[in-house]
N, C-alpha and C positions, 0 to 999 in steps of 0.2 A: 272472593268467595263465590261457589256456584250454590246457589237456591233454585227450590222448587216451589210454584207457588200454588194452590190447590185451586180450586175454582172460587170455592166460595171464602178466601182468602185474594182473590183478584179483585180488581179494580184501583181507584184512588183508596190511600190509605197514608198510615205517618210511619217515617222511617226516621224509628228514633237510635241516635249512635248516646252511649254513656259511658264516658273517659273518652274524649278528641280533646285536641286542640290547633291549630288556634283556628286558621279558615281550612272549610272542607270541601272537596268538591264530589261531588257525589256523581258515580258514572253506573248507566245500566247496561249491560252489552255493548261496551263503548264508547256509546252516548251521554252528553253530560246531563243529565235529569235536572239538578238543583247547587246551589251554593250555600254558603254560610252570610246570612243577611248580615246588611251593613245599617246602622255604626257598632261596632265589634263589643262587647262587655269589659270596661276596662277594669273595674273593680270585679276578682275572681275569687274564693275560697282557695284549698287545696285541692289536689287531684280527685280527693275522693267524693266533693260537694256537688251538688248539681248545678251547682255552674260551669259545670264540664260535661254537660248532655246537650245535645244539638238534635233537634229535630226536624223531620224535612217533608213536606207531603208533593206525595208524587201518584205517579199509575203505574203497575205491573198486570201485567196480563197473565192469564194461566200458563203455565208452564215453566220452564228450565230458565236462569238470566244467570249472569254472570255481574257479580256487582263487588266496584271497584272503589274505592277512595284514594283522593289526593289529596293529604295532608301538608298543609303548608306553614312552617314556622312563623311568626312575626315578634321576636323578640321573646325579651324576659323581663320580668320586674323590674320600669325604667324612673317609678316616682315614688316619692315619700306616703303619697296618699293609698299603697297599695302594699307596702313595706309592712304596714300593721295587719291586713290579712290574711300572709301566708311569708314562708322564708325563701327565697331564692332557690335555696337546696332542694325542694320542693317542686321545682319546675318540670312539667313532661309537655310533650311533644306528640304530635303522631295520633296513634289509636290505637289504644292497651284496656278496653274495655270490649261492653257486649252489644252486636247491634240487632234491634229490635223492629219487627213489623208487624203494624196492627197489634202490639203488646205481647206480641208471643214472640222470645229469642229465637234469631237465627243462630242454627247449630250447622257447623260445618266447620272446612280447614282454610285457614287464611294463610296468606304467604305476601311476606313484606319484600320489599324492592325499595331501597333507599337512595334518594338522588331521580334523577331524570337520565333515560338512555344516552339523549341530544347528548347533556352532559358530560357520560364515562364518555363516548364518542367526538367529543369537542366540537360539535356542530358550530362553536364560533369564533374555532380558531382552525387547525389544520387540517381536523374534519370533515370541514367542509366541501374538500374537494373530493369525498369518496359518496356525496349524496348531489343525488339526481336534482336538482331545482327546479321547481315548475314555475313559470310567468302566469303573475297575479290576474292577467287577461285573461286566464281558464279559470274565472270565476269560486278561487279556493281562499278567497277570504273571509274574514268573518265565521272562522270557525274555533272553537276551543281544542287548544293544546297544538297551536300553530308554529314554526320555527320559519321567520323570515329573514332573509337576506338581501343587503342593497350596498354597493358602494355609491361614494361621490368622490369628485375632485380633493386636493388639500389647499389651504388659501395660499394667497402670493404672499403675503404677509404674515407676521405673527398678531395673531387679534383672538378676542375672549369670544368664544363660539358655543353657542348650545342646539339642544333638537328639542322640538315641540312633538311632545309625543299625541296632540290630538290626534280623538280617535284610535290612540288605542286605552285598555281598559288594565288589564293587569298582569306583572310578566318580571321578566327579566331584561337589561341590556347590556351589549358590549359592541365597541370599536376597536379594531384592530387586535384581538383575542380577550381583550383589559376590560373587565367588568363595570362600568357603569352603574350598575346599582338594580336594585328594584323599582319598579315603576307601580303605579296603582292611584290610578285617576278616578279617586272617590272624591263623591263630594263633600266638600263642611258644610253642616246643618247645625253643628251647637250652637247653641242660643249663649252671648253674653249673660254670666250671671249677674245679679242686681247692680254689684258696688264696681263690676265693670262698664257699666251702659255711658257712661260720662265718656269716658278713657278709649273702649273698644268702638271701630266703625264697622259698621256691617259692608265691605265693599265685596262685587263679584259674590257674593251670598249662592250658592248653590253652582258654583263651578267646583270641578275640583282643585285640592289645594297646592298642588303642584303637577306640572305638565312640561315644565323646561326644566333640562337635564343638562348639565353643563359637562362638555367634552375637551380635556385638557389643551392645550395645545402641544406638550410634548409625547401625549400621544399618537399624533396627526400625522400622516405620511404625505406625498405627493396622491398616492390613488388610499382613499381609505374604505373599509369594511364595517358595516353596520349592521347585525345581527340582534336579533328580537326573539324573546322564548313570550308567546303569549298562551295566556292560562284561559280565559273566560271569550274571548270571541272579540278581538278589536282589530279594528281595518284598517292598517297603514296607508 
């Protein structure tokens, strides 16, 4: 959406979206301004409750921006403790509501784009060979909405292999075109509740809760291909 912002409408202020789900990333002129704080709301209403308002505070400066959102899925109703809230049927996605600055609606035209360009384009499979790659030595990492690429060797052996994605933060992966999965090196901070404190051990407490990603071995070649879609800013 392109906004106008008036003078006495500039500065810091809250940029609240009402009907998103689930993580947001919030982009001003291309720039990522803010995200969607972590740990996520796991008990939600329906689409229509305000548990599906996310607000964000940021600065815009007077004039013309161009602001964008990246909606990103994380499931559906996966426990019994959230079954009694709302129905499955019920689930959305995306951003189907109005978003709001400093309490007065923005009006304008929006225009949706589903998926990621990398993506329709295969940036991590045959794609790859129609884009330019730059070496990480020209200081471009660490930035959001990154597409890296790395081969290695394949083992002499067959043996159970993974990749520590320390250091990066949240994204997508694939080997050899074959997705991998999601990655998202948030930390645990839930606190045992009472009648687990015996049973549960607090170890590694504020790492995140996964960071090794297991890479089949029948997917494995002699030279293989390691490709990363990072979302928020992590340095391979």
């Amino acid at each position: 959406m392109t906004l106008t912002i008036p003078k006495r409408k500039a500065g810091r202020g809250e940029l609240r979206l009402r009907g998103v789900a689930d993580v947001v990333h919030v982009f001003v002129d291309g720039k990522l301004r803010a995200t969607t704080p972590t740990p996520l709301q796991e008990r939600r209403g329906t689409p229509r409750s305000r548990d599906f308002t996310q607000t964000f505070t940021i600065d815009l400066k007077p004039g013309r921006h161009e602001l964008s959102l990246l909606c990103c899925a994380l499931g559906l109703i996966k426990g019994d403790w959230q079954l009694g809230d709302v129905n499955m049927a019920e689930e959305r996605k995306g951003f189907w509501g109005s978003a709001y600055w400093k309490g007065k609606r923005l009006t304008g035209q929006w225009t949706v784009l589903p998926g990621l360009v990398g993506e329709e384009a295969r940036l991590f499979d045959e794609g790859a060979a129609a884009v330019a790659w730059k070496d990480l030595t020209q200081g471009l990492a660490a930035k959001s909405l990154m597409w890296y690429r790395a081969t290695f060797p394949g083992l002499k052996r067959r043996a159970p292999l993974a990749i520590d994605l320390r250091g990066m933060s949240k994204g997508l992966a694939w080997v050899n075109g074959r997705c991998l999965g999601r990655y998202w090196l948030v930390a645990g901070t839930q606190t045992p509740l009472a009648w687990q404190q015996s049973t549960v051990q607090g170890v590694r407490v504020g790492e995140p809760t996964q960071r090794h990603y297991h890479l089949p071995a029948d997917w494995l070649e002699d030279r293989n291909v390691l490709v990363l879609f990072e979302e928020l800013g992590g340095d391979p």
